[in-house]
PyMOL CGO cylinders between C-alpha atoms (Angstrom):
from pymol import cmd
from pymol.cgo import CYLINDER

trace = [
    CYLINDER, 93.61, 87.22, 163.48, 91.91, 84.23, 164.66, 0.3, 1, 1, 1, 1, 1, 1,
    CYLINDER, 91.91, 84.23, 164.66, 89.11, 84.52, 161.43, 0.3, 1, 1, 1, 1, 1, 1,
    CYLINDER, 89.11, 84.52, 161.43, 92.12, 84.60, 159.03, 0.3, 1, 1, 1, 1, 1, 1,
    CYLINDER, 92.12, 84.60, 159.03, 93.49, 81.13, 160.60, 0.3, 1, 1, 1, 1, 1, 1,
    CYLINDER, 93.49, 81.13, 160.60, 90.30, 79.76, 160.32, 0.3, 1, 1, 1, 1, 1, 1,
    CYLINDER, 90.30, 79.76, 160.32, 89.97, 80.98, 157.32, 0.3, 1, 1, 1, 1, 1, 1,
    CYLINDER, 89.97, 80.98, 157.32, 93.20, 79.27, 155.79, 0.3, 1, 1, 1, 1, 1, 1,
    CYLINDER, 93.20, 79.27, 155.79, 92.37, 76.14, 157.55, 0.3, 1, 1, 1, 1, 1, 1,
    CYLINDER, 92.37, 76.14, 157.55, 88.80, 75.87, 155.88, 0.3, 1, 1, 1, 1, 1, 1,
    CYLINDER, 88.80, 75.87, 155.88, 90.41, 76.65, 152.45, 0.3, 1, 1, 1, 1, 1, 1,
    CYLINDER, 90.41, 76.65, 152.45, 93.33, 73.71, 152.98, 0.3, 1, 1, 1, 1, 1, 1,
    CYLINDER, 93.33, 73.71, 152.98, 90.92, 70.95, 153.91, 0.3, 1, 1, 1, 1, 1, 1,
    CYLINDER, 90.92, 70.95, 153.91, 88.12, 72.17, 150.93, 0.3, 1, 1, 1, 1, 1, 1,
    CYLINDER, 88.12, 72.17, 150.93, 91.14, 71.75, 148.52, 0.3, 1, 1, 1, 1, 1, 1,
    CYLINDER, 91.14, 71.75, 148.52, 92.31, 68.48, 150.20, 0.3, 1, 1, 1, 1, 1, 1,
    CYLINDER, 92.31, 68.48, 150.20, 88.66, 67.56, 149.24, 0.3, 1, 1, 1, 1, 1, 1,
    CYLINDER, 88.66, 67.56, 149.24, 88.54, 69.01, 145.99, 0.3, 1, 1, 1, 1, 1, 1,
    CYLINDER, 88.54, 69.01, 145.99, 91.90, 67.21, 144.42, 0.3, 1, 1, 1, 1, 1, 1,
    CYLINDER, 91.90, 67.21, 144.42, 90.56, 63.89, 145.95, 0.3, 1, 1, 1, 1, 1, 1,
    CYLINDER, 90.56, 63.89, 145.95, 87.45, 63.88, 144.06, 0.3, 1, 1, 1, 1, 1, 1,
    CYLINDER, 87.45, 63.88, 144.06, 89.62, 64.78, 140.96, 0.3, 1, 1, 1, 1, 1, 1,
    CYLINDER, 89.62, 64.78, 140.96, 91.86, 61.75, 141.32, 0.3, 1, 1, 1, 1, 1, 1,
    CYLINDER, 91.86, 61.75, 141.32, 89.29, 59.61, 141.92, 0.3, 1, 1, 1, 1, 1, 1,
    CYLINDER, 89.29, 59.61, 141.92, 87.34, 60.14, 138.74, 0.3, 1, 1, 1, 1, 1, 1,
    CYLINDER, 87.34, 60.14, 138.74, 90.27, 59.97, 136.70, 0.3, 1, 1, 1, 1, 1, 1,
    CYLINDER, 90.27, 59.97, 136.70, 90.95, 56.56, 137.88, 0.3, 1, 1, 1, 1, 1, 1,
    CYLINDER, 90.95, 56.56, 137.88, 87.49, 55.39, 137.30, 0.3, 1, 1, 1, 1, 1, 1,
    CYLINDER, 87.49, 55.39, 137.30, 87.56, 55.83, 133.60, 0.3, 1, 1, 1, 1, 1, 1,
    CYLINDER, 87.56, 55.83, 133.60, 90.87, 54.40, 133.76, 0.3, 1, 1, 1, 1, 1, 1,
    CYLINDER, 90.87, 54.40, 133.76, 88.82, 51.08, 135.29, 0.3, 1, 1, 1, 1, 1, 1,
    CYLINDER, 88.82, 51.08, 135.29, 86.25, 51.74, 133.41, 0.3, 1, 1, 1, 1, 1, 1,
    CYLINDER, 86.25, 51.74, 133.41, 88.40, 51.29, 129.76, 0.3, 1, 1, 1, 1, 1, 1,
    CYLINDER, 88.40, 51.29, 129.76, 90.16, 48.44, 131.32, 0.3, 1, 1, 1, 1, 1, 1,
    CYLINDER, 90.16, 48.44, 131.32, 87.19, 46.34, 132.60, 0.3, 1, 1, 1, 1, 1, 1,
    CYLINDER, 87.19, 46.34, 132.60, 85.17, 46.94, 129.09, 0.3, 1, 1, 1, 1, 1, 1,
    CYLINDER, 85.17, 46.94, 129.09, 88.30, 44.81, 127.55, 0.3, 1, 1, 1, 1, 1, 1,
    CYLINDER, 88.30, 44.81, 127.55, 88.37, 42.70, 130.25, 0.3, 1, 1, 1, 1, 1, 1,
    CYLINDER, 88.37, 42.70, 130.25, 84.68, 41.50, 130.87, 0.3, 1, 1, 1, 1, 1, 1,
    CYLINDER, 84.68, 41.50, 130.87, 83.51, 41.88, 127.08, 0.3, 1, 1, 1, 1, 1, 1,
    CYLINDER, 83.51, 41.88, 127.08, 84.05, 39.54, 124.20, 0.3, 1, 1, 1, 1, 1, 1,
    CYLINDER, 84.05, 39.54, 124.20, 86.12, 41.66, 122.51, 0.3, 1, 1, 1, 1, 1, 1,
    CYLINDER, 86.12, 41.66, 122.51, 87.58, 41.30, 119.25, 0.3, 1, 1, 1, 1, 1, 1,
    CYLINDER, 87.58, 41.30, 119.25, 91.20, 42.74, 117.64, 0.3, 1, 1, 1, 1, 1, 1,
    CYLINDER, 91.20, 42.74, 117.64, 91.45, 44.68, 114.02, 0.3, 1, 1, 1, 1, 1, 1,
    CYLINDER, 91.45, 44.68, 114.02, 94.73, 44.82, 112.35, 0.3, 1, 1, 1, 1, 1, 1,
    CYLINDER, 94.73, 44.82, 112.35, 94.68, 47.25, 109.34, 0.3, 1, 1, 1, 1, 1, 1,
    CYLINDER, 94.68, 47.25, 109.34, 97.53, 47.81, 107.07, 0.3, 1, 1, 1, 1, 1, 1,
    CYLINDER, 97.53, 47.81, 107.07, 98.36, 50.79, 105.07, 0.3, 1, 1, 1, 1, 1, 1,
    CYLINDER, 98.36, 50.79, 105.07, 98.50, 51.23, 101.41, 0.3, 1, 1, 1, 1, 1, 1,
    CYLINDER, 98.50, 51.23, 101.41, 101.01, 52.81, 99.55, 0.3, 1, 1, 1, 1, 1, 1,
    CYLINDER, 101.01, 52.81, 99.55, 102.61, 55.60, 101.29, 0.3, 1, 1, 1, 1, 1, 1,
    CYLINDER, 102.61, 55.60, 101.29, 99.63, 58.06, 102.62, 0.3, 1, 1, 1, 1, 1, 1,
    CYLINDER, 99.63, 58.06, 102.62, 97.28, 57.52, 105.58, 0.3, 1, 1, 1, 1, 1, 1,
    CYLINDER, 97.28, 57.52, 105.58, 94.84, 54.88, 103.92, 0.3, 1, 1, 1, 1, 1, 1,
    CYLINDER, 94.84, 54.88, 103.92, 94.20, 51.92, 105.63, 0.3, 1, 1, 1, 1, 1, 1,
    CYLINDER, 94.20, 51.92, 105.63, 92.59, 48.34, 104.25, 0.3, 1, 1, 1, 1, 1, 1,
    CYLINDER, 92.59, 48.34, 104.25, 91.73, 45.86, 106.80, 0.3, 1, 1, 1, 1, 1, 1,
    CYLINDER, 91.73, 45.86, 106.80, 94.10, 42.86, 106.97, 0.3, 1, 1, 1, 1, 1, 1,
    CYLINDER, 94.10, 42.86, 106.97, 93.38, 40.58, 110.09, 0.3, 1, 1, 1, 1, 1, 1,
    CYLINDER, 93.38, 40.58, 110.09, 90.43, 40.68, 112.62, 0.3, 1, 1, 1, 1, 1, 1,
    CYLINDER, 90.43, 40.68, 112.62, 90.94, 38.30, 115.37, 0.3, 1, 1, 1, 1, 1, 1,
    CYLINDER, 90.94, 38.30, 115.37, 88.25, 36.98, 117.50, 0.3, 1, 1, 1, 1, 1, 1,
    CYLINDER, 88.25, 36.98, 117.50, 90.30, 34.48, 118.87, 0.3, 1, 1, 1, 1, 1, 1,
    CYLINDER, 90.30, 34.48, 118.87, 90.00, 35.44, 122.71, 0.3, 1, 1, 1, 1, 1, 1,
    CYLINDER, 90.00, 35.44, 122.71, 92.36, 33.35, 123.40, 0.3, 1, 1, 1, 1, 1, 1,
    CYLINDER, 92.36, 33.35, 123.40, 94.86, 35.28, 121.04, 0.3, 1, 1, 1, 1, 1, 1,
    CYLINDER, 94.86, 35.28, 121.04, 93.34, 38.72, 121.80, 0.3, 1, 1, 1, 1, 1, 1,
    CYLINDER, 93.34, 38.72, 121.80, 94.30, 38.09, 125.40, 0.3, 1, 1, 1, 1, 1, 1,
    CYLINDER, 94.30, 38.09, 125.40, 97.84, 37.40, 125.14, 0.3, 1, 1, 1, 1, 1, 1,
    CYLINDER, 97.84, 37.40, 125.14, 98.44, 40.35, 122.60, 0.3, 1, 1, 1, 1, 1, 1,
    CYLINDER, 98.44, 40.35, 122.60, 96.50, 42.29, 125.37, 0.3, 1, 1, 1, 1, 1, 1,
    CYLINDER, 96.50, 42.29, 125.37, 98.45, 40.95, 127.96, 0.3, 1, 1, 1, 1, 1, 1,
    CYLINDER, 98.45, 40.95, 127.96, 101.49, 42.10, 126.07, 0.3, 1, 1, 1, 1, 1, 1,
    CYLINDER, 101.49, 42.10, 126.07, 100.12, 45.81, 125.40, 0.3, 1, 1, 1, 1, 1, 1,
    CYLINDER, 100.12, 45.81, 125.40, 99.90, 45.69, 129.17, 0.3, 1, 1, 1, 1, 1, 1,
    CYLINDER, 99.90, 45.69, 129.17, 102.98, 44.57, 130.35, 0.3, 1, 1, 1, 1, 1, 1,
    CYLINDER, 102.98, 44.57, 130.35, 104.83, 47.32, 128.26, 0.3, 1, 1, 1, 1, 1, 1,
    CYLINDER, 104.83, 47.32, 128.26, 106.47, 50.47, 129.91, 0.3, 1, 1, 1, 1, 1, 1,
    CYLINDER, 106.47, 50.47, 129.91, 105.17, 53.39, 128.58, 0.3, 1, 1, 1, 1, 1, 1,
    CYLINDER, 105.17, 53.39, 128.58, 106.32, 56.61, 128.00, 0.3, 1, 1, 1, 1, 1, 1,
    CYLINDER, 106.32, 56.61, 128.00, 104.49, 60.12, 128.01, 0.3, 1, 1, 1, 1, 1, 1,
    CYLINDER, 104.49, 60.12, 128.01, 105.79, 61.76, 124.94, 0.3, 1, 1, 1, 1, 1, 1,
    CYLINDER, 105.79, 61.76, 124.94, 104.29, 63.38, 121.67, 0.3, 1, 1, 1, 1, 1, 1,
    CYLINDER, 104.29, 63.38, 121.67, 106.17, 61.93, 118.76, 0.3, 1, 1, 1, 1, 1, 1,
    CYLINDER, 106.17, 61.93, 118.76, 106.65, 62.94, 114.94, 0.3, 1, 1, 1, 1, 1, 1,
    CYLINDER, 106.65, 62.94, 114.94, 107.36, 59.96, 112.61, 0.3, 1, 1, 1, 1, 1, 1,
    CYLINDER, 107.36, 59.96, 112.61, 108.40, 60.74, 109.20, 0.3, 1, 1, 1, 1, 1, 1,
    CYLINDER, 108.40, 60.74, 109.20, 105.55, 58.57, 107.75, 0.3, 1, 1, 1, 1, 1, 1,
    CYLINDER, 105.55, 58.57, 107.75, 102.23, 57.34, 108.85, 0.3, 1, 1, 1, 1, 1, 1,
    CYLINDER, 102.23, 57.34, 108.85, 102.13, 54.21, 110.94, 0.3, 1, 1, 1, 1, 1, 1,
    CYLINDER, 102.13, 54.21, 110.94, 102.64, 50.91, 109.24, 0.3, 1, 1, 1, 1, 1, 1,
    CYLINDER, 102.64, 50.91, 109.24, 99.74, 49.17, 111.01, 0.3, 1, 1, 1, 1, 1, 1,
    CYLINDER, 99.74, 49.17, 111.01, 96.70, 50.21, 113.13, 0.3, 1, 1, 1, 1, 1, 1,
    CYLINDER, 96.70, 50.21, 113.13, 95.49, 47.73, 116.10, 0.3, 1, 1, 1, 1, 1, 1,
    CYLINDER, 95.49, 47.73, 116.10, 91.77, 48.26, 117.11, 0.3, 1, 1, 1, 1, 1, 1,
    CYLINDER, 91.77, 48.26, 117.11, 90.52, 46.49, 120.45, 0.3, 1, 1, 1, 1, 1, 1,
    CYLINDER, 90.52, 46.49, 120.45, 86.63, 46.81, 120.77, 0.3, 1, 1, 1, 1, 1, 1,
    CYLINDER, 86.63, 46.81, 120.77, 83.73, 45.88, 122.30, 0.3, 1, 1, 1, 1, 1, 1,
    CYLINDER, 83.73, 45.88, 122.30, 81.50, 43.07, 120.86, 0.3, 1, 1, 1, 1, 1, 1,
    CYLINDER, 81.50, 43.07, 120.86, 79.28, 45.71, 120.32, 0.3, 1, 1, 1, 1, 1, 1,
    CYLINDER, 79.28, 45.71, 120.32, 81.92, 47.19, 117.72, 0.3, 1, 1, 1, 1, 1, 1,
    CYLINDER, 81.92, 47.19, 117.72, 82.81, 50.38, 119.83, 0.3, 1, 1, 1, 1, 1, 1,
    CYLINDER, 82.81, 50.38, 119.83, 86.68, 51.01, 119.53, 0.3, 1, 1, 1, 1, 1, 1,
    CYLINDER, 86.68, 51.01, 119.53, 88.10, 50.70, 123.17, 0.3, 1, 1, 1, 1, 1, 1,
    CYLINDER, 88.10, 50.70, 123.17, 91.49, 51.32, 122.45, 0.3, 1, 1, 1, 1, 1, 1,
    CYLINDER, 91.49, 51.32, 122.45, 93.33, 51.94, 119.45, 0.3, 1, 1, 1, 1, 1, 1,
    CYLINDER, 93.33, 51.94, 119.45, 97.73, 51.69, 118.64, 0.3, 1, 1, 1, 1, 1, 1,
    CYLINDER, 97.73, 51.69, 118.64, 99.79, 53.12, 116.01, 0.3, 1, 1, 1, 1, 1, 1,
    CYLINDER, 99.79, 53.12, 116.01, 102.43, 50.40, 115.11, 0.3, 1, 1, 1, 1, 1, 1,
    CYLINDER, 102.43, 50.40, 115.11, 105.20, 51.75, 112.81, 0.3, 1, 1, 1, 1, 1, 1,
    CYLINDER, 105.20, 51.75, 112.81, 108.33, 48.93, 111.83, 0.3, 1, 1, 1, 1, 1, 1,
    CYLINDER, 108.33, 48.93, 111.83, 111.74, 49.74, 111.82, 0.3, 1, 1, 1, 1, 1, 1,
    CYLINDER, 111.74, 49.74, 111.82, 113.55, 50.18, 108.74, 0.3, 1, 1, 1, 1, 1, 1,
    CYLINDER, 113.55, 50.18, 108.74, 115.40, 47.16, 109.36, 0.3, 1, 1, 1, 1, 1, 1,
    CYLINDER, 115.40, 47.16, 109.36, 112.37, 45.00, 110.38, 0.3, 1, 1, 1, 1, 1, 1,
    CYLINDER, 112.37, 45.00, 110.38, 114.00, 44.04, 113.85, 0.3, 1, 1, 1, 1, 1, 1,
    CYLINDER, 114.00, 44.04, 113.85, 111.65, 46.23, 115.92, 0.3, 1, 1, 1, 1, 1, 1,
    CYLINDER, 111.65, 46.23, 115.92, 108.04, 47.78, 116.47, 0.3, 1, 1, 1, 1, 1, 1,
    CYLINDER, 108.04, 47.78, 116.47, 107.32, 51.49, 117.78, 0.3, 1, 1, 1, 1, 1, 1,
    CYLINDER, 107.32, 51.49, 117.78, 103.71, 51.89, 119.41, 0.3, 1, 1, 1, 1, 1, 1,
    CYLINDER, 103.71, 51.89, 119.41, 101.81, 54.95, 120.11, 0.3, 1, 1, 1, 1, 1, 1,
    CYLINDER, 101.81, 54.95, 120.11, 98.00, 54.66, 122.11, 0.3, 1, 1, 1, 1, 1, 1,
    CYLINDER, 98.00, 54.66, 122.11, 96.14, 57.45, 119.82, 0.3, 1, 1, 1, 1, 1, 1,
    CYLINDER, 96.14, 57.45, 119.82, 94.83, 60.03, 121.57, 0.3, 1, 1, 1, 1, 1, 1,
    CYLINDER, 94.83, 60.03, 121.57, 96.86, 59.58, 124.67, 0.3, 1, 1, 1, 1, 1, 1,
    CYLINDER, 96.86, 59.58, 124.67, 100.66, 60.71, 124.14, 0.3, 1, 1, 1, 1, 1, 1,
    CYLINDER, 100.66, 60.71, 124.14, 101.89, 57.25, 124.91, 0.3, 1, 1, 1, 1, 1, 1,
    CYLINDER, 101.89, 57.25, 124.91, 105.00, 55.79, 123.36, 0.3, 1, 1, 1, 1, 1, 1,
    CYLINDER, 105.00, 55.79, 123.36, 107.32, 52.90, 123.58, 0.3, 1, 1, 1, 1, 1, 1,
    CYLINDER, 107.32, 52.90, 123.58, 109.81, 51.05, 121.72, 0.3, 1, 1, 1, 1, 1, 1,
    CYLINDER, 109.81, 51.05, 121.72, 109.61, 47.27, 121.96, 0.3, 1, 1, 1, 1, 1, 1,
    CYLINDER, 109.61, 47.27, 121.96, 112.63, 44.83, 122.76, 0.3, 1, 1, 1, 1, 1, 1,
    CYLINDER, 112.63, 44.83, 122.76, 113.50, 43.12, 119.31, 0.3, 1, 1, 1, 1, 1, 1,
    CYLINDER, 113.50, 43.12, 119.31, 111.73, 39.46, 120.93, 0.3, 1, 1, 1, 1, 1, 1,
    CYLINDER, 111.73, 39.46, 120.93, 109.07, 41.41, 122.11, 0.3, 1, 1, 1, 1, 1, 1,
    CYLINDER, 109.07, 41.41, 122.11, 108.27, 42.79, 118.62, 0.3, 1, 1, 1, 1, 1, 1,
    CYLINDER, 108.27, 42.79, 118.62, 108.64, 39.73, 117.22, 0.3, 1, 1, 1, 1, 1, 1,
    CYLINDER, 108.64, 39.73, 117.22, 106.08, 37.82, 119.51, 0.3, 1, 1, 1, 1, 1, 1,
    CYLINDER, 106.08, 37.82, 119.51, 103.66, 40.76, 118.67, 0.3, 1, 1, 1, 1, 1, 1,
    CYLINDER, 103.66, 40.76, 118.67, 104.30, 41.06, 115.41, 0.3, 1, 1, 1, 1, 1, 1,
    CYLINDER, 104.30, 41.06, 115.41, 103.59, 37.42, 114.53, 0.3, 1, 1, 1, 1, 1, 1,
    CYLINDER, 103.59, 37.42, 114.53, 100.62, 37.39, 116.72, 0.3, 1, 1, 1, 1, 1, 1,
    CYLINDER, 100.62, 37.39, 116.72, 98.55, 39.90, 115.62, 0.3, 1, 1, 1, 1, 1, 1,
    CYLINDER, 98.55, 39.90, 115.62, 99.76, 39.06, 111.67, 0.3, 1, 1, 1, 1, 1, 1,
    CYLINDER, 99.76, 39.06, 111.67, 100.77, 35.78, 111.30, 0.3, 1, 1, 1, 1, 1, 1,
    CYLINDER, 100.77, 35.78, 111.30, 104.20, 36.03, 109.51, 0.3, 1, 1, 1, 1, 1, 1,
    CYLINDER, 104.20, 36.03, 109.51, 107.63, 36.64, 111.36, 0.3, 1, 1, 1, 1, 1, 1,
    CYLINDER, 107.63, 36.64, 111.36, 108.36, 40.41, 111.55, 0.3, 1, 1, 1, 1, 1, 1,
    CYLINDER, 108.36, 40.41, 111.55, 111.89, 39.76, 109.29, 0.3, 1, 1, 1, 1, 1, 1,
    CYLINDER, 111.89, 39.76, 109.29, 109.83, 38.81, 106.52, 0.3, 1, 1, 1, 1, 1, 1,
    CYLINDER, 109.83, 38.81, 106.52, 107.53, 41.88, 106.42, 0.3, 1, 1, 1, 1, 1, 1,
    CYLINDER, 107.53, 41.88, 106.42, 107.69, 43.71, 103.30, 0.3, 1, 1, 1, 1, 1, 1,
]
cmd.load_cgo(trace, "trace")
């Protein structure tokens, strides 16, 4: 009876041990991501699609750090949500962050409303989503494209 206990007991603290070391490398590629945009120059691609399929032409690249920063900054300061979504079309826009080097660090879907008052974002690959206040889509908006988000065709 006495084996068994100790048996249990070894098996709790080796899975204590186990799900630490889990947790911790998760959040060291989450650091890792985040301090490649934060101590590289990095620049920002905006590409636009054409016509009504997935094609994409390149529209704005900003190397502005200044600029990249506060659209950054934005991204950031946004409350995401975990969900899969479905839109009925492919995304309007597609914002690139990467490295000096030119290795994508993080990459967002950005579809417009059909009433050109707000922005949806989705982080590929990640199951992210989040639908932005109507000020903050048009700070974004005219940030990473110049024109005011009511004028967008």
């Amino acid at each position: 009876m006495r084996k068994y206990i100790y048996f249990i007991i070894c098996i709790g603290i080796l899975s204590i041990i186990i799900s630490g070391c889990s947790i911790r490398g998760t959040n060291e590629v989450q650091i890792n991501v985040q301090d490649k945009l934060q101590h590289s120059e990095t620049k920002l691609k905006v590409q636009k699609r054409v016509g009504e399929e997935a094609n994409y032409e390149e529209f704005k690249e900003i190397n502005n750090q200044s600029t990249v920063q506060n659209v950054k900054h934005l991204l950031e300061s946004i409350h995401w949500e975990n969900a899969e979504v479905s839109m009925t079309h492919p995304p309007d826009f597609q914002i690139n962050f990467s490295s000096n080097k030119g290795i994508a660090v993080i990459n967002y879907d950005l579809w417009i409303s059909p009433n050109n008052e707000q922005i949806e974002l989705v982080i590929q690959g990640e199951g992210k989503y989040v639908q932005l206040s109507k000020s903050k889509s048009g700070k974004l908006f005219e940030t990473i494209s110049g024109e005011r988000l009511s004028n967008f065709d």
